[in-house]
C-alpha positions as CSV (number, residue, x, y, z in Angstrom):
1,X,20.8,-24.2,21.6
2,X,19.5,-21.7,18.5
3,X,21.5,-22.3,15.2
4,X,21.6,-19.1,14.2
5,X,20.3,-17.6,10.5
6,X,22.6,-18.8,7.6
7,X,23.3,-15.2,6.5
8,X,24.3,-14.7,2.5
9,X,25.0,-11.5,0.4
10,X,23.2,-11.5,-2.5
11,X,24.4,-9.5,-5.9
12,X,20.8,-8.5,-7.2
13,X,17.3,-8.1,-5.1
14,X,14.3,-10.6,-6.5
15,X,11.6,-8.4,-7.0
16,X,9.0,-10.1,-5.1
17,X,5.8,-8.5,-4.6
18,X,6.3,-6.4,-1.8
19,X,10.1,-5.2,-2.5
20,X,10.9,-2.4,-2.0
21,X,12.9,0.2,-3.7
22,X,13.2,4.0,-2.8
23,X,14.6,4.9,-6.0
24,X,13.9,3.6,-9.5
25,X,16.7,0.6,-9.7
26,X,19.4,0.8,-12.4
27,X,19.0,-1.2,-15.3
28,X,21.9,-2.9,-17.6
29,X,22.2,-2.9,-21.2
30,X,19.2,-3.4,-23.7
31,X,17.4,-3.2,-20.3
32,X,18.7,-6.4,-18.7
33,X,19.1,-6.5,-14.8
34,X,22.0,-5.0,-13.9
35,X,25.0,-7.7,-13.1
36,X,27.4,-7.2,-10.5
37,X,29.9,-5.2,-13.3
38,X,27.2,-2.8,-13.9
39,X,27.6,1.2,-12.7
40,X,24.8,1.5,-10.0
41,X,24.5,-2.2,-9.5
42,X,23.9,-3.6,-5.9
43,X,27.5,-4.8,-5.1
44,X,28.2,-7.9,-2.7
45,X,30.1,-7.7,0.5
46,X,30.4,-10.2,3.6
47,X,28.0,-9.7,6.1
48,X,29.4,-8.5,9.2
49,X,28.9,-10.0,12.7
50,X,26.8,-6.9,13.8
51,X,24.4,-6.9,11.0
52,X,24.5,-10.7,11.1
53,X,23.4,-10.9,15.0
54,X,21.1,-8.1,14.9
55,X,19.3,-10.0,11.8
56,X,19.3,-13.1,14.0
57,X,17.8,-11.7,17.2
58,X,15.0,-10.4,15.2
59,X,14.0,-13.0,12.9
60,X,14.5,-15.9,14.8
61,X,11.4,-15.0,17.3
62,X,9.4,-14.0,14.3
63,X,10.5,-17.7,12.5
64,X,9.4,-19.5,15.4
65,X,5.8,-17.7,16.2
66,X,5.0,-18.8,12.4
67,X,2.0,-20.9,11.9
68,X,4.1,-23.1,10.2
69,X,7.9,-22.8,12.2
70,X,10.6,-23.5,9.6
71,X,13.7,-25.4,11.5
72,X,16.2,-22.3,12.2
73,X,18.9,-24.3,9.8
74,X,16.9,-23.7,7.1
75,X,16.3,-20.3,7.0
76,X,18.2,-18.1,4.8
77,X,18.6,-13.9,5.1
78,X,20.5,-12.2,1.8
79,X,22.1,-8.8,2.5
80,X,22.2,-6.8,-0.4
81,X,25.0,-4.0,-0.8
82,X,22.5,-0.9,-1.3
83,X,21.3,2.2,-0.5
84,X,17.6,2.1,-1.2
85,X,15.5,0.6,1.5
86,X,14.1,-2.7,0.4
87,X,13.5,-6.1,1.5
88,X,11.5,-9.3,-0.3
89,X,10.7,-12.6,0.7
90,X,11.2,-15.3,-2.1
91,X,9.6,-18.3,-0.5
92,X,11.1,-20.9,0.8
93,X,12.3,-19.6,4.1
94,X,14.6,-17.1,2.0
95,X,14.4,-13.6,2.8
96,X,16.3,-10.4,1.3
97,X,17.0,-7.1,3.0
98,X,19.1,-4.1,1.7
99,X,22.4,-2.9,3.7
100,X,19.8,0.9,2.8
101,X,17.2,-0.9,5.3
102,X,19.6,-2.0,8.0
103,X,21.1,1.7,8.3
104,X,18.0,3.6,8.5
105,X,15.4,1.5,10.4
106,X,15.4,1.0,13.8
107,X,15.2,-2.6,15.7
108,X,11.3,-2.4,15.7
109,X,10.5,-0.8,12.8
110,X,13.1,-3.6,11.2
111,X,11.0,-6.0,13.1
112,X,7.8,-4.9,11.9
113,X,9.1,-4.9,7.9
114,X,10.5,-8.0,8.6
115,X,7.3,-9.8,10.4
116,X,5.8,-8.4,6.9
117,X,8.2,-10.4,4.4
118,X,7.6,-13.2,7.2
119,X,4.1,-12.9,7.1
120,X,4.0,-13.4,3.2
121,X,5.9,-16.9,3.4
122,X,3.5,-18.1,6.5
123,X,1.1,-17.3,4.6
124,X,2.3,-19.1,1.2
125,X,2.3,-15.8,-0.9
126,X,5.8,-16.0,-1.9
127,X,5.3,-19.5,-3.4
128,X,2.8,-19.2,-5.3
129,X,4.1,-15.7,-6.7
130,X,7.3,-18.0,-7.8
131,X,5.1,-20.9,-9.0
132,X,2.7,-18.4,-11.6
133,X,6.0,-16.5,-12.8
134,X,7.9,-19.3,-13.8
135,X,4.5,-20.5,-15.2
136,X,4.3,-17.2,-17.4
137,X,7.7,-16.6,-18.1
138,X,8.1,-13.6,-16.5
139,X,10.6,-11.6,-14.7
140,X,12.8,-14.3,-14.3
141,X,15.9,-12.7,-12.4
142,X,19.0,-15.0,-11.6
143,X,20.8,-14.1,-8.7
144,X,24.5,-14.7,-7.2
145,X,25.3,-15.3,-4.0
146,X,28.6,-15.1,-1.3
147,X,28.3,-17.7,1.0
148,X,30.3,-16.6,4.2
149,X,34.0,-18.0,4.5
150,X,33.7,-20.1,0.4
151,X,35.5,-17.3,-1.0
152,X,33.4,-18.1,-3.9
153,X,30.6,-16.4,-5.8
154,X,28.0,-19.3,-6.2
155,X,25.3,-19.1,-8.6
156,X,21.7,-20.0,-6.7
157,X,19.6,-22.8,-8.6
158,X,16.0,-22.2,-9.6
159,X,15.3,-18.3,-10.4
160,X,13.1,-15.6,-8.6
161,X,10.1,-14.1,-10.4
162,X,8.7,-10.6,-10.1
163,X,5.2,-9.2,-9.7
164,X,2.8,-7.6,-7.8
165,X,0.9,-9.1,-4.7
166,X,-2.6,-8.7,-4.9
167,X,-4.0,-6.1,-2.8
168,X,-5.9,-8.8,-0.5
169,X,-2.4,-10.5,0.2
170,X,-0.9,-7.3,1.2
171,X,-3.7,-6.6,3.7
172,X,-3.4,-10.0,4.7
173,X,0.5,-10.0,5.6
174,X,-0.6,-6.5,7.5
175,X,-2.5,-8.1,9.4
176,X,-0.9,-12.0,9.8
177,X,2.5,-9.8,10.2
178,X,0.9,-7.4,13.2
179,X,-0.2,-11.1,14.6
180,X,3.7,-12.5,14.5
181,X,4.6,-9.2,16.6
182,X,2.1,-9.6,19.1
183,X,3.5,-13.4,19.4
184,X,6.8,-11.9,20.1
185,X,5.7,-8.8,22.4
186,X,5.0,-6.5,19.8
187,X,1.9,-4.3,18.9
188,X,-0.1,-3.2,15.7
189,X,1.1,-0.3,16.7
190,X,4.3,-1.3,15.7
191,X,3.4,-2.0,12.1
192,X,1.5,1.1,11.8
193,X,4.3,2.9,12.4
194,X,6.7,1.2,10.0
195,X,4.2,1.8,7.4
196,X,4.2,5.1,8.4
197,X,7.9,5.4,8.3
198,X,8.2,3.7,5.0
199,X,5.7,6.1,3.8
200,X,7.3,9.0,4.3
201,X,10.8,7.6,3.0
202,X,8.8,7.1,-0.1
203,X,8.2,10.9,-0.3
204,X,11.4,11.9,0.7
205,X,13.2,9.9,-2.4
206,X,11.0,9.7,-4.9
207,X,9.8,6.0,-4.8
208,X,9.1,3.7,-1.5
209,X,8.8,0.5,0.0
210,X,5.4,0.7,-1.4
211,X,6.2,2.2,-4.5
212,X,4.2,-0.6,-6.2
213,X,1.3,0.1,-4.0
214,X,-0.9,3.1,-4.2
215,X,-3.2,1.8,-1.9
216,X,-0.4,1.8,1.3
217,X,-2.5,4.9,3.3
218,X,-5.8,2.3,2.7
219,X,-3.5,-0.4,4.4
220,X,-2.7,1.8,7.7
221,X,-6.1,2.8,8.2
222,X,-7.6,-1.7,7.3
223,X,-4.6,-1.9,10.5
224,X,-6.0,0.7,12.5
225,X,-9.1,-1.2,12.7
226,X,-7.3,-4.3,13.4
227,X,-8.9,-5.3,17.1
């Protein structure tokens, strides 16, 4: 029997390469992160059984279709109180999405973002983003976490570094993601239109899932002429 997705709510979204953000995230004082007391922070709240199930039935295909399967029991999905579309993997088998993505997408184009994030830990992006950060010193962001039924806010060990994915990586979680969908019955089509989708929300609000990358119209037409 499936053991489902240990589900957390996290306090503050890692910045990994590919998060995403339609709107420029608040900042706390002297330009810190914002903390959890902060006005406009991402606030925490327990993950309810609907978001928790849905979150399930779609990652745990895309977990096992990886090249490299990662035992169900140690996967981890953060749900982060906020508006703004965005989602991140940190490596690991630890993946972030916004409550802002779970509202607006539908099941496939949630799919298709998520075979993305997916795609980047297969692949060993994540990793090595977190391995060169804490290298540098940069963008170190500590993050919280509610684990379901504690009661307790517990601090996660090790930290979460921020930068950019190199534009070869993001072409080649495209097209690794578009490879996990087919796995699981889906379609490049699929990702195209997520991209698409997320495109447009980028216009609409004034920043995007790929905010960070201009080259996103480049990426839908390398997946066009996916075979």
């Amino acid at each position: 029997m499936r053991r489902a997705l240990a589900l957390g709510v996290a306090f503050a979204l890692a910045a990994s390469a590919c998060a995403v953000s339609t709107a420029r995230a608040p900042r706390g004082d002297a330009g810190r992160p914002p903390s959890p007391g902060d006005a406009g922070a991402p606030t925490g709240r327990p993950v309810d059984a609907a978001q928790a199930e849905r979150l399930r039935r779609l990652m745990v295909p895309l977990i096992q279709a990886m090249d490299h399967p990662r035992p169900l029991d140690q996967v981890r999905v953060g749900v982060v109180d906020d508006a703004r579309i965005n989602a991140a993997s940190a490596g690991g088998g630890e993946f972030y999405v916004t409550t802002g993505l779970l509202a607006r997408a539908d099941d496939r184009r949630l799919q298709a973002v998520l075979a993305h994030e997916v795609a980047h830990d297969d692949l060993g992006h994540a990793a090595r983003a977190q391995a060169l950060g804490l290298g540098l010193r940069l963008g170190m962001i500590l993050l919280d976490r509610v684990v379901p039924g504690s009661g307790a806010v517990t601090p996660i060990a090790g930290t979460l570094i921020a930068r950019r994915y190199s534009r070869s990586e993001e072409y080649a979680a495209d097209r690794h993601g578009v490879a996990l969908l087919r796995r699981v019955g889906g379609s490049k089509e699929q990702m195209i239109d997520a991209l698409t989708w997320l495109l447009g929300e980028a216009g609409e609000r004034g920043g995007g899932f790929f905010a960070t990358h201009p080259a996103t119209g480049d990426r839908i037409e390398a997946l066009r002429r996916v075979p």
